[in-house]
Structure formats: structure tokens, C-alpha cells
C-alpha positions, -999 to 999 in steps of 0.1 A, spaced: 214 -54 -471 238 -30 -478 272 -25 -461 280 3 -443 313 22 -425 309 52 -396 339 71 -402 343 97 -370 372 115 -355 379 123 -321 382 163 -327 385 187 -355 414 190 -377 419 150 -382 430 155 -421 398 131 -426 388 146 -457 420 129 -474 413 93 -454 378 93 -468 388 100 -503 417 69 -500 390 46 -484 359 55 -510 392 51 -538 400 14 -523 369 3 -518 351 17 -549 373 -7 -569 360 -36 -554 323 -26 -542 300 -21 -576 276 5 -561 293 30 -534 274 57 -519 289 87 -495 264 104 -468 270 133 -442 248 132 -415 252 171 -401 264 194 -422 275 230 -419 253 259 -425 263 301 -430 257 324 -403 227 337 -425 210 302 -417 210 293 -452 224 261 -464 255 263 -483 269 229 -505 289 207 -484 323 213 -495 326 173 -482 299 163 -507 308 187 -533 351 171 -529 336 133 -536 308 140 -559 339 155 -584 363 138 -574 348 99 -574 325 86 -600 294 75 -576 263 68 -592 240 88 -579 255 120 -567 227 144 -557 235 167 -527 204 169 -514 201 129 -506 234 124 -497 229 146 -465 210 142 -429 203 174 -413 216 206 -405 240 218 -378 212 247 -371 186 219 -371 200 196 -346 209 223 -324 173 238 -325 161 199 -317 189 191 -289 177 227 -270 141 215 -277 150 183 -260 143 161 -291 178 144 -291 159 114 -302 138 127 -325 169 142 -342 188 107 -342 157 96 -361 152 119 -390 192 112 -397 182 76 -395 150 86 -419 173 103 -447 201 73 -443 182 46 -453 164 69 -480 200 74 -498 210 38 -491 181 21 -513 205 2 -543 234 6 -525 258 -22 -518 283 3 -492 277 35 -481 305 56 -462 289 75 -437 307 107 -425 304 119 -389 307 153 -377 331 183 -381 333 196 -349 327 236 -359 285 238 -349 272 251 -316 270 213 -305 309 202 -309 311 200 -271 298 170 -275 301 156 -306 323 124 -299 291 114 -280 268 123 -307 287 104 -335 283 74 -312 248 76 -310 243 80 -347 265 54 -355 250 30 -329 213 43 -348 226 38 -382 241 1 -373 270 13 -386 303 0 -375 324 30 -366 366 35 -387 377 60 -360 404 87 -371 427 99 -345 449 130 -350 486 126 -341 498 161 -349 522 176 -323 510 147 -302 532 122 -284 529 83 -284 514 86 -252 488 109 -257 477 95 -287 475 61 -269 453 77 -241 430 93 -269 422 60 -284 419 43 -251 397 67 -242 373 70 -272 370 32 -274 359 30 -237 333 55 -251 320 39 -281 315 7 -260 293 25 -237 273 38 -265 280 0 -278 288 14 -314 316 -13 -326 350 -1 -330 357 -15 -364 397 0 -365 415 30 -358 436 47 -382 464 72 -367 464 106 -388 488 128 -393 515 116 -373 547 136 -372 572 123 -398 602 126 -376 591 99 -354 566 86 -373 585 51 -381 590 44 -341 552 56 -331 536 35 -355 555 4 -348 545 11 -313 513 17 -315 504 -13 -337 520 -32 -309 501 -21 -281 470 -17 -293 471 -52 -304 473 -58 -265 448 -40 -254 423 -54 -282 421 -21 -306 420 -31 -342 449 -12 -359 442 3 -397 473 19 -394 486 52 -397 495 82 -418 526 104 -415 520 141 -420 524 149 -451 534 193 -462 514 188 -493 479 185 -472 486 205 -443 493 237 -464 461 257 -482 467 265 -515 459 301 -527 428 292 -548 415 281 -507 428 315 -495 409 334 -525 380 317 -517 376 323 -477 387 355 -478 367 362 -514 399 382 -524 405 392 -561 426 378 -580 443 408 -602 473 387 -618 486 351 -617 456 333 -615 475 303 -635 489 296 -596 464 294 -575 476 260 -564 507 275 -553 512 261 -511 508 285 -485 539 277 -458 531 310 -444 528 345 -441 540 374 -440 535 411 -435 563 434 -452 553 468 -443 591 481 -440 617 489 -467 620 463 -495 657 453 -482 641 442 -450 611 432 -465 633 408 -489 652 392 -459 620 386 -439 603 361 -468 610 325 -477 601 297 -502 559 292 -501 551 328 -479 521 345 -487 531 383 -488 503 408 -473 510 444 -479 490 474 -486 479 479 -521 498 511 -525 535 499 -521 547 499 -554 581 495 -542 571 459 -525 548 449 -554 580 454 -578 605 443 -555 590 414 -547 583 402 -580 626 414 -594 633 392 -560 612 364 -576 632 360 -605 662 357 -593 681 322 -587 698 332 -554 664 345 -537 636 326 -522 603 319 -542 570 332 -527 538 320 -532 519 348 -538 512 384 -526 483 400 -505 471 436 -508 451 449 -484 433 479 -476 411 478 -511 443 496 -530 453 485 -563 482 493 -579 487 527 -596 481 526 -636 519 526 -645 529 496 -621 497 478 -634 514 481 -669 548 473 -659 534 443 -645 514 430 -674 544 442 -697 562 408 -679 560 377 -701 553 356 -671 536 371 -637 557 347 -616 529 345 -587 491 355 -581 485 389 -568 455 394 -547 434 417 -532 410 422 -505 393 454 -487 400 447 -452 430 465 -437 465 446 -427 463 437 -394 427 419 -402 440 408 -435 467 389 -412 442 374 -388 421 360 -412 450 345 -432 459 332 -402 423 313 -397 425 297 -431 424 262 -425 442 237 -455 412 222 -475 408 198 -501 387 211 -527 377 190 -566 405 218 -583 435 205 -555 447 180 -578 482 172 -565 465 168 -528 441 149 -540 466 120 -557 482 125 -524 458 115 -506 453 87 -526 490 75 -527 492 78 -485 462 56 -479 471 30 -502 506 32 -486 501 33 -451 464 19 -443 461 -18 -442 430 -20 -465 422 -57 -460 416 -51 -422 387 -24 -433 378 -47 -461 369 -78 -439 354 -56 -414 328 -43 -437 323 -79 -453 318 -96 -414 280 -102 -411 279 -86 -374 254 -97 -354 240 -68 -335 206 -56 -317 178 -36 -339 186 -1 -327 152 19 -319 159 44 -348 160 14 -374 132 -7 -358 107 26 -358 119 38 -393 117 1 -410 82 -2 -393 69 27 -410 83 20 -446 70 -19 -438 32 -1 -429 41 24 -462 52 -6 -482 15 -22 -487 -12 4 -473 -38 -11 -447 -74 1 -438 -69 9 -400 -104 20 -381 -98 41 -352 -128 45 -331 -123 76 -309 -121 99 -334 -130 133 -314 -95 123 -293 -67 154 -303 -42 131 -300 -57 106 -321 -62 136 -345 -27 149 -344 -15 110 -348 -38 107 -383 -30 137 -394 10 125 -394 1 92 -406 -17 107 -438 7 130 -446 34 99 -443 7 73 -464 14 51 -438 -23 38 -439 -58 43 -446 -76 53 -416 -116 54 -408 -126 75 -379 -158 67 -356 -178 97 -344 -201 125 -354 -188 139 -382 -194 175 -378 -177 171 -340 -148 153 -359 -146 181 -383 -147 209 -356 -123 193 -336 -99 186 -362 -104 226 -378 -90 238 -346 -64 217 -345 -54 230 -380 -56 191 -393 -73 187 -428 -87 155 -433 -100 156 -466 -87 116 -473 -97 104 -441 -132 85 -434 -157 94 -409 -188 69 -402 -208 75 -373 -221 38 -361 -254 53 -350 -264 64 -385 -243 38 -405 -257 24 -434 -242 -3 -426 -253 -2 -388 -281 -31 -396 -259 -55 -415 -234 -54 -387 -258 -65 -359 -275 -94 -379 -239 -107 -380 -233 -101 -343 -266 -116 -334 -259 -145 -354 -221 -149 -339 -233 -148 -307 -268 -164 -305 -255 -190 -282 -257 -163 -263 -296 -155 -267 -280 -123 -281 -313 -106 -300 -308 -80 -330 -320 -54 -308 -297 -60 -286 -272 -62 -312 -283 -33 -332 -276 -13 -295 -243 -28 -292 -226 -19 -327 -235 16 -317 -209 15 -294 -174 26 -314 -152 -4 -300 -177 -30 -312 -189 -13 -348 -149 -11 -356 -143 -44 -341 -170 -57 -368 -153 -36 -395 -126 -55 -395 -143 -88 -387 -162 -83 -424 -129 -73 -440 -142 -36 -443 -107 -24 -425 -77 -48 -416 -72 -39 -384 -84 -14 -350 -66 11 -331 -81 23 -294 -78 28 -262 -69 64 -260 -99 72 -238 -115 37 -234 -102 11 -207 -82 -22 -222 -111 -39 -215 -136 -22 -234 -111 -20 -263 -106 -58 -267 -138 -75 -253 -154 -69 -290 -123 -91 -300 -126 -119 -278 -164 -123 -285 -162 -127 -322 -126 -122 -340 -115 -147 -320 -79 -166 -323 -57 -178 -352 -60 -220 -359 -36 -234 -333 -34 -210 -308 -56 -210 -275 -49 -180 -261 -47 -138 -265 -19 -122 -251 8 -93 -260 45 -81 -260 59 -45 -255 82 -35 -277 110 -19 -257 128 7 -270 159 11 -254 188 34 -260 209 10 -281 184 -16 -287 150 -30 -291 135 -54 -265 104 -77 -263 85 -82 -233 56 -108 -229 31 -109 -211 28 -78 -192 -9 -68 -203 -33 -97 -208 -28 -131 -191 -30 -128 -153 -11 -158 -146 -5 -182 -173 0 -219 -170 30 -238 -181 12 -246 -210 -1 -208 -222 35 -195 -211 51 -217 -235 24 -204 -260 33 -167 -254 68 -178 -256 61 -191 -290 36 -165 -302 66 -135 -290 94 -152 -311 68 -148 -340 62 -116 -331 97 -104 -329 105 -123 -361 76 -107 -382 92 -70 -370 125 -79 -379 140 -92 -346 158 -124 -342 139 -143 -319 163 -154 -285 140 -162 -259 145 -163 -222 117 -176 -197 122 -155 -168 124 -166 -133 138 -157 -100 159 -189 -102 190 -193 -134 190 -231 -145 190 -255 -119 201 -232 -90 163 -230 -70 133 -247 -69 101 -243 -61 64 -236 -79 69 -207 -96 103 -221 -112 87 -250 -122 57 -237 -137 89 -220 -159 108 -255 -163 79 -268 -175 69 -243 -201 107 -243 -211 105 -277 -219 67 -274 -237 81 -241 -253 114 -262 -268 96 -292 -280 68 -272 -298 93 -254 -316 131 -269 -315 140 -246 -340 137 -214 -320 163 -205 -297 146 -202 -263 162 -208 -224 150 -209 -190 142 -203 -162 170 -173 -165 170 -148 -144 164 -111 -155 205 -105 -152 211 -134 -168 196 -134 -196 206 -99 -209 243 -95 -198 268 -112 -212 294 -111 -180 266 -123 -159 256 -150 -180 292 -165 -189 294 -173 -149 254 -187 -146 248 -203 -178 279 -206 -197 265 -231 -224 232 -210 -232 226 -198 -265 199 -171 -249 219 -159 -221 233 -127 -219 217 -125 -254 182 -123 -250 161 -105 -274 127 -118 -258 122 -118 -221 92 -142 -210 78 -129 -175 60 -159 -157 30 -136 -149 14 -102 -155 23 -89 -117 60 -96 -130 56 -84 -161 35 -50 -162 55 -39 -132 89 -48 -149 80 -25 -183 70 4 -164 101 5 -139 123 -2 -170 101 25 -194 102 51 -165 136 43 -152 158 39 -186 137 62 -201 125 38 -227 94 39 -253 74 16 -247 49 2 -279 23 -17 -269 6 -36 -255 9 -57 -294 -19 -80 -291 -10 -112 -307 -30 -144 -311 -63 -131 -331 -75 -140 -362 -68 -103 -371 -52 -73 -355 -65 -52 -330 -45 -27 -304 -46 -11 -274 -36 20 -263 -26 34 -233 -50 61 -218 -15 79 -213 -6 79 -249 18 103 -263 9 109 -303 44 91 -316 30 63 -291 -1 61 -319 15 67 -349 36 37 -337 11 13 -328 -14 18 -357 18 11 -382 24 -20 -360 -12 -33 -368 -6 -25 -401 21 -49 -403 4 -71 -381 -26 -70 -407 -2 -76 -439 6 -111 -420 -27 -117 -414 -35 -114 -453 -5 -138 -460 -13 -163 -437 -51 -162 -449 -39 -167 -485 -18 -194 -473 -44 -211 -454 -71 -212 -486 -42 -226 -508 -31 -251 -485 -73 -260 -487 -70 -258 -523 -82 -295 -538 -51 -308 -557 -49 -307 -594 
């Protein structure tokens, strides 16, 4: 699994570029395979993208492996605008989660970079890098700027943004203090080491200011304001301290400048250009960095060869169109910048982080295995690269359904799966042409003129003759969509079924229960939701099939859930819910969940599973320190057993309407082979979920039927 670091800031001009380079530095001599990814970056006022000077600086600068701008970035600061005003702020968290873990593949760490703070959105970024961070399961190395800031504020800051990253329940890793002015810099960082220590912050440490990285050099200046360079170019990495405008007599002019001033004048004062430079060389005069001219002058042929008469041109000479006063202002927006030709800033950097950041703090951090919830950006992603990862057949019998249509039509561009669709053909094809959906790979069989249609009721006759069930009869039945898909997969001609769309549950999964019956071992049908909440992915069972369960079949589902869970990449913690915590009530209903506690536990003592808890109890932590202090479930939870389908249907809907969660499912678990139901509400991303969870659900299946014929193998 590979490591991973959320390195965010609390506002713009942090001085993070030079932190990132000293952490990638540190931890690229110990870590084999480093990787660096920005998740938004900048775009020009034209719309098109421009290289990330971030990726550009650490792609020169550090020898990554694989350094190719185009992976090493999520999306857009155009793009997630247009999704955030389209109302898609998940959908946006999930294509950054999509082009993550598509860079991350052979990684062992990858340093994510949050946001800049300079898009449309930077109002409220702090809460956006949460988010991502929290999607990413990133743990989060917060920068804080300390520049012209007091103790105090910066105290309040990081008190502040660590309140918000545990709402968003992104883990603080550390904080590092940027930037910090040197003059006090010795107190402040004793200080606020020491109190943050108190209060529980990890401290990284901090970073004095330092001239060298605050100041542009002019090769930054030449490049934002795309002057032209006419002499000097050997100094562009001369430090701008500051500028000047010298539009009076060259005395004055003289005994306005100092050491590191950029000079702007207009292009035709010979008498600064000259005096300027005389000044230069002198031992009792200050030494400017460069000189400006503005207004698209040049100087006159004669000063242009006096000038390049000189052995040395002591300083670059510039020039740009614009006129003074604008010349000025855009000087003055000119931010300092670390760029691959900065050299001395870079080694800097470099020397600062080593000096003043307490590496082994960041180090163990990173190295910790942290425990934390399945976000809903991971879960979704690693469910469709799981489906993508070994392609299923999935039949999908209302196949005149738009949504359905609109759901394949993502699925086959994705080769998530192989899909059959039930229905007249030419409907299919009509419906699908209007809808702009080609499906040139996709399989259409109508039941009623299926070659197959014959074989298919011979084999339900004969499955369910103990039911006087005739082939006529039969032959009528597999006409009907549920039932002919139902028997594709039963004969191994698709791995699982997808409906419901337009069909009730029942008429999706009585097909099932007639003849695909349940896995060896297991007595029952019933399903989980998958709950996708903000910050994490819950399972609820059983809230569609089992009206009210028995001790013994609710210590089944609480069994069948953990597998479930487990097979989808959730650790199985299991709580049997009750109205009662522990011992504390009594009464039917709580023993009916005693019962199946103790069933549950001594089926399976190797799975973590509690009850009766109630709902509180078993997913907050405060709650469940002062109810059931010794539980390994409580406040924990990942699974959340209701004791009967009134409990649990109501529950998912009040928490899917309420917390506005996505609910998949109802996940149908207990057959010899996967089939689904969908709600007659079904958004598409609701079926382009659930048909990749049968997928996965039918690569199980295969497993488990290739264990079963080995384990009925004769021994050699």
C-alpha cells in the first residue's frame, strides 16, 4: 500500500514550495520510489492549461522516477469551479481521487500538494483541502505562515485549522510554522513547541524567514512581466529587495536607490541608464539589481554602444512596453518564486528544512499504519478498478430503461464489465440512438425469440417439477426478462443480474429464490446497504429482505455482512443493534439480540462483533467510552445489525435523506451467485455502482466455486 502525506496550508503565500522541496529531499533518501501529485492546478485566463510551475520546480529539481506532468496532476481550477457551480462537489472529490490512485500505482510515498489559494474557489479552500485529504486517506502536514504574525495569532490559526480538519476528520499529522520573523523567531518557536504540546498539536517545527526566498530574482521578474532582456542576462538571479522609480535628475535619482533595487525608468533617459551604471561601479555607492525601462524605448544607438563598449555590464537591463506607473504596479504584484534555474534558493530551501524541521516526527507519521474508515471516494474508485480488474458478464434485463442505458453506456466506455441487455432489439437500438449511446459491444437477446428460449425452460421445468411445473409453463415463464436473465446466470451464460429499475424487488429476486438458491452453509437471503457517508463508508443489514429475523438468521446476517464488508475492502466491526447498550434493558427484542450476539460470536470468534449496542453507541467514540468502555465494536463500528427490516429500512432512508448519503444497495448476499436489486428511484451512478458490486460479488463466487471442486478433488 503506498504511503502517502497531504501537505496544505492555511492561506496563500505559506513559502510551501521550499518546505515541499526539503520534505520530498529528506524523505527521497530513505523512501525508494517517491512520487509528487497536485490535485488543482492553475489554469491562464484563456482557459488553457499552462505547466504547473509546482510540477515543473520538482520534476527538475528531484530525480523522481516517473515524472510526467500530465499524471502527476488532478484537475483543473476551471474544472472544479465549473463542477462546484454545477453542484457536483462530490463528483469533483472523485475524479481527484480517480487520477490519485492512477499516479500512485508502484509507488511506495506520494506527497500530495493541496491547493494555492489564487482560483475562483479560494474562499473556501481550507475546507476543500480537508475534504480531499479526508478522500485521498491522506494524513494532512499543515503549513502555517508566521510572517508579520504574532505568537498569538499564529497560535489561534493552528487552533483553529485543527478544530477544522477534525470536523472533516482528515488527521492532523504535524504542523510546521513558516516563515517566522527572524527577530523573534528563537522565543516564538520555543513557545510554540511548548504549547502546542499542551493542547495535543504535533509540532514539525518551524522555519525562520529567510531574505534569500522571500525576494524574486529577476529571471521571475522577466518572466511575469515577459520583459526583454537587452544586457546582463548573466544576472538574472540577481534578488529583487525592491523598487524603484527614478524619473528625476540622476543626483536625486542616485540618493533614492539602495543595495538589491530594481530601477524602472523610461527607456529614453540616457542620463539614468549611464548614471546608473558609473554609480554601479563605484565602491562608495550602493549596488542595484537591475534596471527597468518602460514605455517600449530602447536606448538611442550611441548609448547602446557605449554600453556594450563596457567589459562587464554590471546588471541586466530590461525592457517592457507598458508605461511607468503600470510598469510599477506590476512589479509590485510579482510574487518571489522558486523556479528549477533558482539555484541558491533552492539549496536554501534544502539547508532550512533539514535545520529547522524535526524530520523523524514526519518520518514516523508516514510509517504509522493508521487505522481509518474507507472514505466513499476510495470505496467507489477501488470498486470499479476491482469490477475492471477481471471483467464479468452482467445481464441486465430492462434494457429499454434510459437510465439503464445511460449506466451501460458509462460502464462500457470504463470496461468495467460485459453487459447483455433483454428486450426487442430494434426498441433497444431506438432508444439508445436518441439517447446518443452507441452500443456496438453490448448484447441484446430478446427471451421471446431466444435460441436459447427452449433450453432454458427444460431446465426450469426440471428444477422445479416438484412443483408440477410443465415446459409450457416454463417455456411462458423464461419469456419474462427477470426469469430468462435469472437462468443466464444459473447456466453460467453471465455471472451475475442487475434489475429492478422498473420491476418491484419482488419480481427481481423471486427467479433467485426458486432456483439459484443459497451458498452451502447458509439458510437464508438477505442484504446490506452500503452507506456512503461524507467521511466514511458504512454497512447496514438487513434493511430490504428479512422481515423479522430470528436470533438464529440475525446472527447469520451478522456473519454473512462481515463477509460482505471484508470482500469490499472494509474491516468487519460488527454491532447488533438494539434499543438497550449491554446489560442496561431487557426485554424480547433485546434478547432476541443477546442471543444472536452470542450465536453470531461462537460461529465466528474471530470476527470482531458486539451487542445489543445501541445506534449511539456503537458509532461514537465519546458515547461509547461511557456505555461500553471495554468493547472492541463500540464507537467503532463499521457494520450496524438492525434486529428487523421496520428498524432497518426506515433507519437507511432517514440517514440517506438526512446526511445526504449514497446509498448502494440493497447487496443481496447469501446466493449461490449474484443478483441485485435496484431501486425504482435509481439515479444512473446508483447502477453503475451496483452492477460493479455484482461484479465483484461474481469474481468471489468464481473463487469460492474453484475452491469448492478442489477441496472435492480425490487426493493424489
Amino acid at each position: 500500500m503506498t504511503a502517502n502525506l497531504y501537505l496544505a496550508t492555511t492561506g496563500p503565500n505559506s513559502g510551501k514550495s521550499a518546505v515541499i522541496l526539503g520534505l520530498l529531499t529528506m524523505l527521497s533518501r530513505v523512501t525508494p520510489h517517491c512520487g509528487y501529485f497536485r490535485t488543482i492546478i492553475h489554469v491562464g485566463h484563456s482557459g488553457e492549461t499552462i505547466t504547473d510551475p509546482g510540477i515543473h520546480l520538482i520534476c527538475s529539481v528531484l530525480d523522481l522516477e516517473e515524472c510526467h506532468s500530465g499524471q502527476m496532476k488532478g484537475l483543473s481550477d476551471k474544472k472544479v469551479t465549473e463542477l462546484i457551480a454545477a453542484g457536483r462537489y462530490n463528483e469533483m472529490l472523485g475524479d481527484i481521487v480517480s487520477a490519485y490512485k492512477n499516479y500512485e500505482s508502484g509507488k511506495d510515498f506520494v506527497l500530495i500538494e493541496g491547493t494555492n489559494y489564487e482560483a475562483a474557489t479560494s474562499a473556501f479552500e481550507f475546507n476543500m483541502n480537508a475534504d480531499i485529504a479526508r478522500a485521498l486517506g491522506a494524513p494532512v502536514l499543515l503549513v502555517v505562515s508566521g510572517l508579520d504574525r504574532t505568537e498569538e495569532e499564529i497560535y489561534e490559526n493552528i487552533l483553529i485549522s485543527k478544530s477544522l480538519f477534525d470536523e472533516a476528520r482528515s488527521p492532523l499529522l504535524g504542523v510546521i510554522v513558516n516563515r517566522v520573523n527572524k527577530g523573534t523567531f528563537p522565543e516564538i518557536s520555543i513557545s510554540l513547541e511548548n504549547r502546542l504540546k499542551k493542547s495535543g498539536i504535533p509540532f514539525a517545527g518551524a522555519i525562520p524567514e529567510e531574505f534569500i526566498l522571500a525576494k524574486p530574482h529577476l529571471a521571475e521578474i522577466v518572466a511575469i512581466l515577459g520583459a526583454e532582456v537587452l544586457y546582463g542576462e548573466n544576472y538574472l538571479d540577481n534578488l529583487v529587495h525592491d523598487f524603484r522609480i527614478a524619473s528625476m535628475q540622476v543626483p536625486t535619482a542616485l540618493s533614492w536607490i539602495s543595495t538589491g533595487s530594481l530601477v524602472i525608468t523610461a527607456g529614453d533617459r540616457a542620463d539614468i541608464i549611464l548614471g546608473l551604471i558609473a554609480s554601479h561601479m563605484s565602491k562608495k555607492m550602493p549596488k542595484i539589481s537591475g534596471l527597468l525601462l518602460s514605455g517600449g524605448l530602447r536606448p538611442t544607438e550611441i548609448v547602446d554602444r557605449a554600453i556594450k563598449g563596457l567589459d562587464n555590464i554590471p546588471f541586466p537591463i530590461l525592457a517592457v512596453k507598458t508605461d511607468t506607473w503600470e510598469t510599477a504596479i506590476n512589479v509590485s504584484r510579482v510574487a518571489s518564486a522558486i523556479t528549477p534555474q533558482s539555484s541558491r534558493k533552492i539549496e536554501t530551501a534544502r539547508i532550512l528544512f533539514d535545520e529547522y524541521v524535526k524530520g523523524d516526527i514526519i518520518r514516523a507519521g508516514i510509517s504509522k499504519r493508521r487505522e481509518g474508515p474507507v472514505t466513499p471516494q476510495l470505496f467507489l474508485y477501488n470498486l470499479l478498478e476491482r469490477a475492471r480488474g477481471d471483467r464479468k458478464h452482467i445481464v441486465m434485463p430492462e434494457g429499454n430503461e434510459d437510465r439503464i442505458l445511460q449506466a451501460v453506456d458509462a460502464l462500457m466506455r470504463r470496461a468495467v464489465v460485459k453487459i447483455t441487455l433483454l428486450g426487442e432489439e430494434e426498441d433497444i437500438q431506438n432508444r439508445a440512438a436518441k439517447l446518443s449511446i452507441a452500443l456496438d459491444d453490448v448484447e441484446i437477446l430478446n427471451p421471446a425469440t431466444s435460441p436459447k428460449l427452449d433450453k432454458y425452460a427444460e431446465i426450469y421445468a426440471e428444477l422445479r417439477k416438484h412443483k408440477a411445473v410443465m415446459f409450457a409453463t416454463a417455456r411462458e415463464m423464461m419469456q419474462d426478462p427477470s426469469y430468462f436473465g435469472t437462468m443466464m446466470v444459473y447456466t453460467g451464460d453471465a455471472d451475475g443480474m442487475v434489475s429492478g429499475a422498473i420491476h418491484t424487488t419482488a419480481h427481481t429476486i423471486r427467479p433467485a429464490f426458486e432456483f439459484i438458491k443459497t451458498q452451502p452453509g447458509i439458510d437464508l437471503v438477505s442484504s446490506v446497504f452500503f452507506m456512503c457517508l461524507s467521511d466514511r463508508v458504512l454497512v447496514y443489514g438487513d434493511c430490504a429482505i428479512v422481515p423479522d429475523p430470528t436470533a438464529k438468521e440475525l446472527a447469520q446476517i451478522a456473519i454473512t455482512s462481515a463477509e460482505t464488508a471484508a470482500a469490499f475492502g472494509i474491516e468487519p466491526r460488527v454491532a447488533m443493534l438494539s434499543y438497550s447498550t449491554g446489560q442496561s434493558g431487557s426485554g424480547t427484542d433485546v434478547d432476541k439480540v443477546k442471543e444472536a450476539t452470542r450465536l453470531a460470536q461462537e460461529l465466528r470468534p474471530d470476527l470482531a462483533i458486539d451487542g445489543p449496542l445501541q445506534y449511539d453507541a456503537a458509532v461514537d467514540a465519546g458515547v461509547a467510552r461511557t456505555k461500553r468502555p471495554d468493547s472492541i465494536v463500540a464507537g467503532r463500528a463499521t457494520i450496524f445489525i438492525f434486529p428487523d427490516l421496520n428498524t432497518g429500512n426506515n433507519t437507511y432512508k432517514a440517514v440517506q435523506r438526512s446526511a445526504n448519503a449514497i446509498a448502494i444497495g440493497p447487496v443481496l448476499q447469501g446466493l449461490n451467485k449474484p443478483i441485485n436489486d435496484l431501486s425504482r428511484g435509481c439515479t444512473v451512478p446508483d447502477i453503475i455502482n451496483t452492477v460493479a458490486i455484482t461484479a465483484v460479488q461474481a469474481q468471489v463466487a468464481a473463487k469460492r466455486s474453484i475452491g469448492r471442486k478442489n477441496s472435492d478433488s480425490p487426493a493424489l
